[in-house]
N, C-alpha and C positions, 0 to 999 in steps of 0.2 A: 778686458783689454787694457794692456797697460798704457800710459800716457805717451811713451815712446810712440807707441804704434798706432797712435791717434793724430799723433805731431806727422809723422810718415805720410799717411794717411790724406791728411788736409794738404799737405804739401802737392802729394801726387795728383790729387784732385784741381788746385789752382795752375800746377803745372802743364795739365789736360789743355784747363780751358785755357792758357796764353797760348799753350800750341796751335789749337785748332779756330784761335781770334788770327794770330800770325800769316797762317797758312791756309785758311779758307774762311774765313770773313775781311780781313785787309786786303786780300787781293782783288776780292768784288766789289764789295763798296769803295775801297780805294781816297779812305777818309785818316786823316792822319792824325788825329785828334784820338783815332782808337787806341794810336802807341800807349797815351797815359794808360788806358785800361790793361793794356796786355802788359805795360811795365809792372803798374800794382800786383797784378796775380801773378808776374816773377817773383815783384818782391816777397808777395807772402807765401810763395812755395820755398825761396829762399830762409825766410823767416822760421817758417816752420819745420823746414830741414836742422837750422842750426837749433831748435827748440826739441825735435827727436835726439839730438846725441847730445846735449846737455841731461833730458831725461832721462837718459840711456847709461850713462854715466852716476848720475846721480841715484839711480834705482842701484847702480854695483859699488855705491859709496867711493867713488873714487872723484868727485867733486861736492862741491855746496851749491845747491843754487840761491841766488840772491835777491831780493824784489828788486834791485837797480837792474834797470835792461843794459845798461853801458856795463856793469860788472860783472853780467852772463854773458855779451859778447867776449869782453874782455878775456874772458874763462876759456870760450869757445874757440878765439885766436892763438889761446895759450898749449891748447889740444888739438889745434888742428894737425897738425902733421902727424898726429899719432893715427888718422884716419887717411894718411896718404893724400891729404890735401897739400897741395902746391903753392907756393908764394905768387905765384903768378892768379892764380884761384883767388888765394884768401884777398889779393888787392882787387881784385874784379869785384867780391863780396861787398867790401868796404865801400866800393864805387857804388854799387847798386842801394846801400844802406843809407849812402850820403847824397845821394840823387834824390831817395825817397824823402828825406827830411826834405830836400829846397823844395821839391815837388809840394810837399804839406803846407810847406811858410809860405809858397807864392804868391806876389802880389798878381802878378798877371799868366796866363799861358795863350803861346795864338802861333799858330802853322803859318809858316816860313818858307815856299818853294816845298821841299817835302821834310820837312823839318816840325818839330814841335817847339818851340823857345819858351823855358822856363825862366821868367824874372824874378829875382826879389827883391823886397824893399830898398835895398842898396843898387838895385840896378845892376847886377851882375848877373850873368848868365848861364843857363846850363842847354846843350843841347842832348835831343833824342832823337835820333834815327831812325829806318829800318834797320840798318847794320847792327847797329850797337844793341839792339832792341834782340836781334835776333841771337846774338853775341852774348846777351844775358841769359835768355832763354836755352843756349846750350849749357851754359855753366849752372843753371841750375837743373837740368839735364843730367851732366856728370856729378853733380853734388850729390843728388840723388840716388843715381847709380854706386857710388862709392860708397853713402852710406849703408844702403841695401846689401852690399856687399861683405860691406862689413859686419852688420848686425847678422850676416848669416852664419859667416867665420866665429862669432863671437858667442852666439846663441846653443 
């Protein structure tokens, strides 16, 4: 199995479990503190989507990959559109990648009416929703699907 299809693979796998945290464990328990969980396994099916068509690429020599993670994103923002990804996409991306950071530094997280508030050391703020939260989970949904689509066209 190639590494692409392993990157694939783990993506569709965390994309699973946010779906069915989103959609039949948030609505029972009705604990809003699960957003962080279901955000994480956005991010890492996001993560692991952009890590399939770096490898995907990189297996057809038409990139380098790099040990800096900011120099394979960078790579991967520079290619998107050759995969039908949309600017409105690839800022939603961005949004979920730089959410995750503050999520990692934070000094505190505490629910908020139905809200999750991410602070950091600086006292600044990030909020997470339902909406937003569900909002990620389709983009990494289409992310998905686009790539799939592609590697079929491709292969």
């Amino acid at each position: 199995m190639e590494e692409y299809e392993k990157n694939l693979k783990e993506a569709l796998k965390h994309l699973q479990i946010a779906d069915h945290m989103i959609y039949v464990t948030f609505p029972i328990i009705n604990e809003y503190r699960l957003l962080l969980k279901i955000f994480d396994e956005i991010y890492f099916s996001v993560i692991n989507s952009i890590d399939a068509i770096l490898n995907y690429e990189y297996l057809y020599k038409r990139i380098r990959i790099y040990s800096n993670n900011n120099d394979n994103l960078d790579t991967f923002f520079r290619i998107a559109k050759n995969y039908g990804i949309s600017n409105e996409q690839i800022k939603k991306i961005r949004e979920i990648i730089k959410s995750n950071k503050k999520h990692k530094q934070s000094a505190i997280e505490f629910v908020k009416k139905d809200r999750v508030i991410i602070m950091s050391d600086n006292l600044s703020t990030q909020i997470l929703d339902i909406i937003t939260t569900k909002q990620y989970l389709l983009l990494a949904k289409e992310l998905l699907m686009i790539i799939r689509k592609k590697f079929l066209v491709l292969s």
